[in-house]
Wavefront OBJ file of the C-alpha trace (Angstrom):
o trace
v 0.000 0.000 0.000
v 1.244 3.323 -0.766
v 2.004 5.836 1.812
v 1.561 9.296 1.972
v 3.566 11.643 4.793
v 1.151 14.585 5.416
v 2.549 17.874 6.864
v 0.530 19.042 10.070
v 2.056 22.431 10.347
v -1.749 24.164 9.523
v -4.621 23.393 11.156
v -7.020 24.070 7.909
v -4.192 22.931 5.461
v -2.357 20.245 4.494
v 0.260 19.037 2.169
v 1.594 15.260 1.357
v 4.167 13.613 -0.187
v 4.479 10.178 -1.608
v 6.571 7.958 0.449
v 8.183 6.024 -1.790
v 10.343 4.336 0.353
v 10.699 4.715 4.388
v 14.903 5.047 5.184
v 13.875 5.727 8.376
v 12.012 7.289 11.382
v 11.716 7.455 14.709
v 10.458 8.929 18.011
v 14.271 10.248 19.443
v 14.970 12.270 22.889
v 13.541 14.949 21.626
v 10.912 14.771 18.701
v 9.344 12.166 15.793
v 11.772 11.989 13.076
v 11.189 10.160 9.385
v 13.398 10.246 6.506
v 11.813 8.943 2.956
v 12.533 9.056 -0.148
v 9.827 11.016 -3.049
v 10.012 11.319 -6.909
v 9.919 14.884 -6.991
v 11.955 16.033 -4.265
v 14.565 13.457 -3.347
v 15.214 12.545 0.223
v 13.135 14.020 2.841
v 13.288 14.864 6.277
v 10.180 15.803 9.026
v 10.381 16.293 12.604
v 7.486 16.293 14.331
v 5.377 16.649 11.463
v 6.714 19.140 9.859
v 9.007 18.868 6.707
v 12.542 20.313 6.976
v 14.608 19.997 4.060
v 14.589 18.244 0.961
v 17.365 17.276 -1.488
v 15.475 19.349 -3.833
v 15.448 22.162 -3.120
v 17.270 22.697 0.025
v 20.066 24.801 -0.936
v 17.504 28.187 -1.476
v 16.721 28.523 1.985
v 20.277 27.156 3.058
v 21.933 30.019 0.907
v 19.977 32.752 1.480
v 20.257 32.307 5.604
v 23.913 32.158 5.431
v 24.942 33.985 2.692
v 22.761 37.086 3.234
v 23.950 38.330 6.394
v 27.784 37.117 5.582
v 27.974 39.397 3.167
v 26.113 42.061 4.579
v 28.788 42.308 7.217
v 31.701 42.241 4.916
v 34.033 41.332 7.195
v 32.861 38.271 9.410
v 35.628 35.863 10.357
v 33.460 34.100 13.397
v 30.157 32.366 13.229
v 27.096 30.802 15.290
v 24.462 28.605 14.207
v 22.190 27.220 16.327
v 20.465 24.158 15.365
v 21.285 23.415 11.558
v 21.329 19.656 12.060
v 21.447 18.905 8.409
v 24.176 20.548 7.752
v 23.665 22.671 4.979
v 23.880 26.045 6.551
v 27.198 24.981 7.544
v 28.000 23.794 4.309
v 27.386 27.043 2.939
v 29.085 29.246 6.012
v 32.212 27.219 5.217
v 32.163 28.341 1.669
v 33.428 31.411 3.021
v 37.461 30.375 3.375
v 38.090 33.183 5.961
v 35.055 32.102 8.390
v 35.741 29.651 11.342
v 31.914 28.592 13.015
v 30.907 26.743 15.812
v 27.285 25.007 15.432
v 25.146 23.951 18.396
v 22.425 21.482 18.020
v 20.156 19.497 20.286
v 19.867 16.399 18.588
v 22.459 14.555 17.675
v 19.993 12.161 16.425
v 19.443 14.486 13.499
v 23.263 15.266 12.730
v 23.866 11.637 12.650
v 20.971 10.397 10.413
v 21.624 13.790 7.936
v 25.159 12.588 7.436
v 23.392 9.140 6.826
v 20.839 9.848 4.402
v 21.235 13.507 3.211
v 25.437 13.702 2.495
v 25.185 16.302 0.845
v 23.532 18.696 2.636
v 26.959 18.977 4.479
v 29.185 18.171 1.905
v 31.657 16.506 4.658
v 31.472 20.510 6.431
v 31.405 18.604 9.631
v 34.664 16.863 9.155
v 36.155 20.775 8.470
v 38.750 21.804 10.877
v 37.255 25.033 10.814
v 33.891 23.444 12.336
v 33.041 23.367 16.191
v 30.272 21.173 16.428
v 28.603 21.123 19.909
v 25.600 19.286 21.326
v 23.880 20.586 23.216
v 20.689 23.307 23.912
v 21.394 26.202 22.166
v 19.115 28.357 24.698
v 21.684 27.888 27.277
v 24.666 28.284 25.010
v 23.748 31.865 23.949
v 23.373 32.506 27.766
v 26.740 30.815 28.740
v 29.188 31.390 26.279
v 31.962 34.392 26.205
v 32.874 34.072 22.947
v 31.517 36.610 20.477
v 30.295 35.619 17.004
v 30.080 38.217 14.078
v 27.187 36.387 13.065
v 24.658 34.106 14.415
v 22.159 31.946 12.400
v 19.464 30.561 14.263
v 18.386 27.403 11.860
v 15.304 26.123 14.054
v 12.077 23.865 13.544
v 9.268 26.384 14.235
v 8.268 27.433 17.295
v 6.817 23.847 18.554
v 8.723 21.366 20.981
v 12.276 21.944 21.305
v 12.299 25.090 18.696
v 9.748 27.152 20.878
v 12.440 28.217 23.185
v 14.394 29.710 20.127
v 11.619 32.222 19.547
v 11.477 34.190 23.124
v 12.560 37.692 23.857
v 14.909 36.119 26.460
v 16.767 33.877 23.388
v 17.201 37.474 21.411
v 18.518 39.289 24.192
v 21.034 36.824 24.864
v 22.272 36.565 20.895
v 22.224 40.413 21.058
v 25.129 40.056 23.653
v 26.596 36.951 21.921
v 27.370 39.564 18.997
v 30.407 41.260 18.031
v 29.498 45.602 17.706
v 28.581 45.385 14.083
v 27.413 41.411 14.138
v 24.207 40.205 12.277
v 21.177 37.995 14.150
v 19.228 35.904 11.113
v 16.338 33.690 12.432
v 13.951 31.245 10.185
v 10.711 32.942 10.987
v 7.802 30.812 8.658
v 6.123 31.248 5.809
v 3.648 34.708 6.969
v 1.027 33.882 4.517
v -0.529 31.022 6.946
v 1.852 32.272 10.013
v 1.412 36.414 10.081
v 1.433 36.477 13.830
v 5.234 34.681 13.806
v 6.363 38.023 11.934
v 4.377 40.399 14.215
v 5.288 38.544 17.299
v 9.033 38.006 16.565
v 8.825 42.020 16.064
v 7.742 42.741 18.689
v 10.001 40.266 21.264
v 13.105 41.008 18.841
v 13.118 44.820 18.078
v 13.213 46.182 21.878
v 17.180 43.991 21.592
v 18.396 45.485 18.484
v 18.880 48.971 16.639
v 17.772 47.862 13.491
v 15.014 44.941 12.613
v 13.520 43.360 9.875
v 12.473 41.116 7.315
v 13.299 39.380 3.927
v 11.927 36.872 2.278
v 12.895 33.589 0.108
v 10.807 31.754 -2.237
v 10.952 27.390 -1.330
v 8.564 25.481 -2.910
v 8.951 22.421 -0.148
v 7.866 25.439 2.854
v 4.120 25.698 0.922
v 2.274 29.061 1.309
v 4.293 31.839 -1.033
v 7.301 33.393 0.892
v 9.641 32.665 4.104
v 10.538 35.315 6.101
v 13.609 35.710 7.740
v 14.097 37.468 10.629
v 16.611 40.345 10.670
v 18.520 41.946 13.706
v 21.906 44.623 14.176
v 22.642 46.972 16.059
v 24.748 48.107 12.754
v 22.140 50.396 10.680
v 23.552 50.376 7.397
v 24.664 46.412 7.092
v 20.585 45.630 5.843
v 20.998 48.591 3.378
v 24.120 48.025 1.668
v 24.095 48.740 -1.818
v 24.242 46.262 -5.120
v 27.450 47.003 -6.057
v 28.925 46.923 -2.441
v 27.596 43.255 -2.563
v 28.785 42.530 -6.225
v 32.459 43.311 -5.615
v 32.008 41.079 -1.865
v 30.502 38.323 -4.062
v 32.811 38.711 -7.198
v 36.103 38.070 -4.814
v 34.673 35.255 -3.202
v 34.378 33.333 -6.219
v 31.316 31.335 -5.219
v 29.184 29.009 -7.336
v 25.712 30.034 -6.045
v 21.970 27.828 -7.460
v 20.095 31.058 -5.874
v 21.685 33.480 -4.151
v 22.841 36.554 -6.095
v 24.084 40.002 -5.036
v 20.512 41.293 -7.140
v 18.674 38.614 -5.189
v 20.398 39.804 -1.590
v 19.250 43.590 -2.269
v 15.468 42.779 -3.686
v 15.255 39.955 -0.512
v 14.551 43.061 1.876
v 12.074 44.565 -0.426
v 8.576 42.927 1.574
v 5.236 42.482 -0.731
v 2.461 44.440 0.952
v 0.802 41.889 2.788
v 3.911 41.334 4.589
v 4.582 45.390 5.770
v 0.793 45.134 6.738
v 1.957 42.451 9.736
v 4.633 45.120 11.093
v 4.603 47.861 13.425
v 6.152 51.178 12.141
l 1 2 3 4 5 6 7 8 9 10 11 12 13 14 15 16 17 18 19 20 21 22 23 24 25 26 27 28 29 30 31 32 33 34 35 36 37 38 39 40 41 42 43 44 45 46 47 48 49 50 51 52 53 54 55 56 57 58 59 60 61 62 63 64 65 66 67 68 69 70 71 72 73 74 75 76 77 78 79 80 81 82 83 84 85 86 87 88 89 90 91 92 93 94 95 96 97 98 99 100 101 102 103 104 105 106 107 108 109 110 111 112 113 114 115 116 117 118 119 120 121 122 123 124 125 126 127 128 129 130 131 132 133 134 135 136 137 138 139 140 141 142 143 144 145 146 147 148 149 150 151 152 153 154 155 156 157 158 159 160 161 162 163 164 165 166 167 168 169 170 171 172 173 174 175 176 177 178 179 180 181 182 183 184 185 186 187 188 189 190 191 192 193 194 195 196 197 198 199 200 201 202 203 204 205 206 207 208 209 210 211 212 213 214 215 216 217 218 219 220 221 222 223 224 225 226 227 228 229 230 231 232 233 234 235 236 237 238 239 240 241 242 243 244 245 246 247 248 249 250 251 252 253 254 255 256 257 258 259 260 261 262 263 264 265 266 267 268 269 270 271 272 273 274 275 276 277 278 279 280 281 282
């Protein structure tokens, strides 16, 4: 009989994918994880019934979270992500030859069964010298550590089970003094066509932390409902607004083979459609 994995992320809405073939899944420490393969999209990964990344099309959101704020600052050498578990954000931070990162995840289950079935996604980043991997609750990191990251990607589930904790004014604060004096905060922040109030609310618990917040947005056909936001924070006023050819000559030198990302891209990413400004307080 043929099985069908149905995302329960809406209450009213629903999308499913063939299962094709089950490579694995399982209730770990800390949430339901499956991994199956589907015709159109490759390998696939949910936690808790939500999809997280596919083969398919995983390297949008993957270079548009890393990538964006990178070169916005221009001159990171030091990098935090916090949760990531697939390993494609730090595939694509370690693009950058200059950068050294350290990446904190929860599960281990997930970093070892993404090396398993999605290799890839990491491109053997976790076996670069240049990578600090740490398990362990990235909530208490942020509020521990006293190192100071240029940058700091927060690559989290939504906020349900062990992600919720990721979205709290508390978790902001402590990233905001985690930060270097010109360093960039980038948070995955939903898709605000079915999840407005994530937007508004991450606003509003982010905004009081930081000089300058925002928004941009990413277009990944596996995350169903138009546009991702990505949350936004500096206290460095000018890194969001830096223009094209600023982040053409930054690009240019690096030398990077990008599938999505472009300087054009970057710029026109901060640029919100309507119904997106309507969700944010002026």
């Amino acid at each position: 009989m043929t099985r069908w994995v149905g995302e329960t992320l809406y209450e009213a809405y629903q999308q499913r994918f063939k299962a094709d073939k089950i490579l694995f899944e399982e209730k770990t420490e800390h949430q339901d994880l499956i991994i199956f393969e589907n015709e159109s999209f490759g390998r696939v990964m949910a936690l808790d019934g939500v999809i997280q990344t596919t083969d398919r099309d995983e390297f949008i959101y993957h270079e548009m979270i890393s990538h964006v704020p990178i070169m916005a600052h221009g001159q990171a050498e030091n990098v935090l992500i916090i949760g990531g578990g697939d390993g494609g954000v730090l595939r694509e931070v370690l693009r950058h030859e200059n950068l050294r990162c350290t990446m904190v995840e929860i599960d281990a289950s997930v970093v070892d069964m993404s090396k398993k079935y999605f290799p890839d996604h990491s491109d053997g980043a976790f076996d670069n010298p240049r990578c600090n991997l740490v398990i362990a609750d990235g909530l208490k990191f942020v509020k521990e550590t006293q190192e100071r990251f240029d940058v700091i990607i927060v690559d989290s589930t939504d906020p349900i089970g062990p992600g919720e904790v990721l979205f709290t004014s508390e978790f902001y604060a402590d990233c905001q003094k985690c930060l270097s004096k010109d360093g960039i905060l980038v948070t995955q922040n939903g898709v605000p066509f079915f999840q407005g109030e994530e937007v508004t609310v991450t606003q509003a618990r982010m905004s009081p932390h930081f000089v300058d917040m925002s928004f941009y947005v990413v277009a990944v056909p596996t995350y169903i409902g138009g546009f991702m936001t990505l949350a936004w924070a500096s206290n460095n006023q000018q890194a969001r607004k830096q223009p094209i050819e600023v982040i053409e000559a930054r690009f240019n030198a690096l030398g990077l083979d990008t599938q999505y990302y472009t300087p054009a891209v970057h710029v026109g990413a901060f640029a919100l459609p309507r119904y997106i400004q309507k969700l944010l307080k002026s």
